[in-house]
C-alpha positions as CSV (number, residue, x, y, z in Angstrom):
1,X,-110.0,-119.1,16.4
2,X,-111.0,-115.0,15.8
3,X,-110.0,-114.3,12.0
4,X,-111.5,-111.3,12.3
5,X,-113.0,-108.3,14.4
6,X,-115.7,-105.4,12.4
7,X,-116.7,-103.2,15.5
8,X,-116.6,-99.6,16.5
9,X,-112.8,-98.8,18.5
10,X,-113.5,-97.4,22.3
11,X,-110.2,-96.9,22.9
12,X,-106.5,-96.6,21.3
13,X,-103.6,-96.8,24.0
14,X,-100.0,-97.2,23.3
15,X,-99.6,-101.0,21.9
16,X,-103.4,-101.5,21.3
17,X,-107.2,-101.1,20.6
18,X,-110.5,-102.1,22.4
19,X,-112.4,-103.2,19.4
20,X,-116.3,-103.1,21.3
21,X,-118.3,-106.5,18.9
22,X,-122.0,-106.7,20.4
23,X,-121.3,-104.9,23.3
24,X,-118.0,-106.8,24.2
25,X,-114.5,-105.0,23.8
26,X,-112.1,-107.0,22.9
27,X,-107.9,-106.1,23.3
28,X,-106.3,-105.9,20.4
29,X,-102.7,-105.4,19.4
30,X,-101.7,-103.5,16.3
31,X,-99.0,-102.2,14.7
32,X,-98.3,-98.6,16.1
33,X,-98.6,-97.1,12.6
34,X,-102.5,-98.5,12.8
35,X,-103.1,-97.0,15.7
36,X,-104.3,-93.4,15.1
37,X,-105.8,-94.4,11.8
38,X,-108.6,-96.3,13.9
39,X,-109.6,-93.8,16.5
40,X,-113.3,-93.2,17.4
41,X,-113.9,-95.2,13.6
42,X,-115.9,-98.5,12.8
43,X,-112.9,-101.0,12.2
44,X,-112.5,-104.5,10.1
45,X,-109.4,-105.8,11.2
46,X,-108.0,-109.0,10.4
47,X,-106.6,-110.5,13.3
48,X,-104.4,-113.8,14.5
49,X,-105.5,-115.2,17.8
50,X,-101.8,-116.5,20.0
51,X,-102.9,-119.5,22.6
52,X,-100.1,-119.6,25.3
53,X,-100.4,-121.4,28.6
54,X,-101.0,-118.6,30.4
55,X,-102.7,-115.9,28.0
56,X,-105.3,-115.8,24.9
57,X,-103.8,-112.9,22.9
58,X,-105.7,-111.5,19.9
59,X,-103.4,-109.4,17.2
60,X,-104.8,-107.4,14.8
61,X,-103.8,-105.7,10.8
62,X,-105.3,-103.4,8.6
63,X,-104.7,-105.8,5.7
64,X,-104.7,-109.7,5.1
65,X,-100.9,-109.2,4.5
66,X,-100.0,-107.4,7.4
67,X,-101.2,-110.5,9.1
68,X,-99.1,-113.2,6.8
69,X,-96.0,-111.1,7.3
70,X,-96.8,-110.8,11.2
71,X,-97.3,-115.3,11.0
72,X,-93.9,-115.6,9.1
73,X,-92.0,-113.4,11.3
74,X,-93.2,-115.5,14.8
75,X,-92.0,-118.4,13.1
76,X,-88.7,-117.3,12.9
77,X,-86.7,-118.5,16.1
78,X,-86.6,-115.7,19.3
79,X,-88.8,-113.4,17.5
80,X,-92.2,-113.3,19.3
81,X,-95.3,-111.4,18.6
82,X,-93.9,-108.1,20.2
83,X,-91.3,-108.4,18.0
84,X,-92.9,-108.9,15.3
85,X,-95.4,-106.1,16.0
86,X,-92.4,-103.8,16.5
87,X,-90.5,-104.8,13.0
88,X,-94.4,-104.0,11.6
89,X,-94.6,-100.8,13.3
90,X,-91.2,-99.4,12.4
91,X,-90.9,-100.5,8.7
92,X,-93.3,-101.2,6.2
93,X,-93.5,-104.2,4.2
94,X,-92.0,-103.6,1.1
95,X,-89.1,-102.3,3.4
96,X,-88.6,-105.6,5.1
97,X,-88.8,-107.9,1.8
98,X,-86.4,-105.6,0.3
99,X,-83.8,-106.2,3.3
100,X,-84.6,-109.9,2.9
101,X,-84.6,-109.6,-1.1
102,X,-81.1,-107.7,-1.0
103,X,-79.6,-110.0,1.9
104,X,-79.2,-106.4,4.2
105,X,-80.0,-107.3,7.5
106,X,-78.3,-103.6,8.3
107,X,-82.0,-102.3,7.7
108,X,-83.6,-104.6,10.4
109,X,-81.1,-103.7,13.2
110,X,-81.8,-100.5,14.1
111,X,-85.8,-101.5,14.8
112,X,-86.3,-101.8,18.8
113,X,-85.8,-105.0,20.0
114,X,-83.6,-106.5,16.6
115,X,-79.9,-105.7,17.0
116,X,-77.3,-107.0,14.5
117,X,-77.8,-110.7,14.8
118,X,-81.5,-111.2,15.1
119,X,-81.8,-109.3,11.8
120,X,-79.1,-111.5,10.1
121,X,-81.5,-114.2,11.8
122,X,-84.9,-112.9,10.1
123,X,-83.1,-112.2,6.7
124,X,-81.6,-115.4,6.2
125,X,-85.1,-117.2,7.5
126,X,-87.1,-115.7,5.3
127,X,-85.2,-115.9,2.4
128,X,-87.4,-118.1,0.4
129,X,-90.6,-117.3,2.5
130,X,-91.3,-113.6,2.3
131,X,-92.2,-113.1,-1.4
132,X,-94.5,-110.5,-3.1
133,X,-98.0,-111.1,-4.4
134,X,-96.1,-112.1,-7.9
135,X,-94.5,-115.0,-5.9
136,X,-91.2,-113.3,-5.8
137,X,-89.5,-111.6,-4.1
138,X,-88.9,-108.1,-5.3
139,X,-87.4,-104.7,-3.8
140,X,-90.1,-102.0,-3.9
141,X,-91.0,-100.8,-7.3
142,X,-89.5,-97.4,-8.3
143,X,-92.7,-95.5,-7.0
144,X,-92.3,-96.6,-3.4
145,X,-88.6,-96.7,-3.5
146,X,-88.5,-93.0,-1.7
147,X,-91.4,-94.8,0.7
148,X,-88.8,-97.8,2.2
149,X,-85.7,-95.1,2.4
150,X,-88.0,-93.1,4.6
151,X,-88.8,-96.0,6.3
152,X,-85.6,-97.0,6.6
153,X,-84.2,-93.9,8.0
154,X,-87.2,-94.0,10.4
155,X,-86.0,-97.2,11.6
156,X,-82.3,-96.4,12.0
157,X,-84.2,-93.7,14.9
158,X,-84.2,-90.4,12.1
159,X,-86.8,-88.1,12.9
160,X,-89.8,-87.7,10.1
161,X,-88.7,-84.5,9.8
162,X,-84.5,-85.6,9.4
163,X,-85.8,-88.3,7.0
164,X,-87.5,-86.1,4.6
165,X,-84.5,-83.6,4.5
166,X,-82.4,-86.5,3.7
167,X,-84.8,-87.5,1.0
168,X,-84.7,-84.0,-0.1
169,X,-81.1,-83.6,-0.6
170,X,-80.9,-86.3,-3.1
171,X,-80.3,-85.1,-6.2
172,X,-83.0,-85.1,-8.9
173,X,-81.0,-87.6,-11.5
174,X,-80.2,-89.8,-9.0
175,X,-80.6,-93.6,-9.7
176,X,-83.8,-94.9,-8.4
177,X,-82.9,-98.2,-7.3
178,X,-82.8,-98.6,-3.0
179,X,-79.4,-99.0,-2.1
180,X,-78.3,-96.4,-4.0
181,X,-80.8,-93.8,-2.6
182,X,-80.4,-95.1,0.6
183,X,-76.9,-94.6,0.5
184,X,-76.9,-90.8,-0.7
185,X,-79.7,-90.1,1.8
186,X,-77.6,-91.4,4.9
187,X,-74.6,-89.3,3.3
188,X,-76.9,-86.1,4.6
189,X,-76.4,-87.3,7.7
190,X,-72.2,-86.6,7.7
């Protein structure tokens, strides 16, 4: 089993990185979001290794909790390592266990690949599996609350650009919890 890969990256292409270790390069799939971070740079990555009949498959995350989301959301029924890599690259973290916290698998079904009922399948799944470093689970504090409706928006196929004017437009006094922010943010939209 590969836990891990520290080598310098020869080459990013759309889904994955060729992480060279003594002289060997080695295929690695990351997140999309990783990608351009890792370009040209020395690289620790923490990876998970998939043995299937017919491939050897290496994955590989910035952090150690990429990677335990990335193992919880394979282990969810029909969602594979592509689609787990996709959920990773489209929202972050804190996004996902706050659509899994709040029981709203609306934010999950806009990511490519999850439509309505796969993300009803990953919230309800991971109900009592995705939990913070605390051991709960918790919706992103109030810092990163603007962070997930970006994310969000992102996810629902916003532009960067769309997202931020959305994020913009909410008023200053606004409350700060998600769904509320979330909600005002989308009404930019209509």
């Amino acid at each position: 089993m590969i836990a891990s890969l520290e080598g310098k990256v020869a080459a990013v292409a759309g889904d994955h990185l060729v992480v060279v270790v003594n002289g060997i390069g080695y295929k690695v799939f990351t997140p999309r979001n990783s990608l351009s971070l890792f370009e040209g740079e020395a690289v620790y990555l923490h990876t998970e290794m998939i043995v299937r009949e017919d491939s050897i498959t290496l994955y590989g995350f910035a952090t150690v909790a990429e990677r335990d989301v990335f193992n919880k959301l394979i282990m969810v029924s029909g969602v594979g390592p592509k689609l787990a890599l996709s959920v990773l690259s489209t929202i972050s973290i804190d996004t996902l266990r706050t659509a899994v916290a709040t029981g709203n698998p609306d934010l999950l079904g806009r990511i490519p690949g999850v439509g309505k009922k796969m993300g009803e399948k990953i919230v309800f799944e991971l109900k009592d599996k995705l939990k913070g470093a605390d051991g709960i689970i918790a919706a992103s504090s109030a810092g990163n609350v603007d962070k997930d409706v970006m994310d969000a928006l992102i996810g629902f196929g916003y532009s960067i650009a769309e997202a931020q004017a959305a994020l913009q437009s909410i008023p200053p006094d606004a409350p700060k919890d998600f769904d509320e922010r979330m909600r005002r943010a989308l009404q930019y939209f209509i």
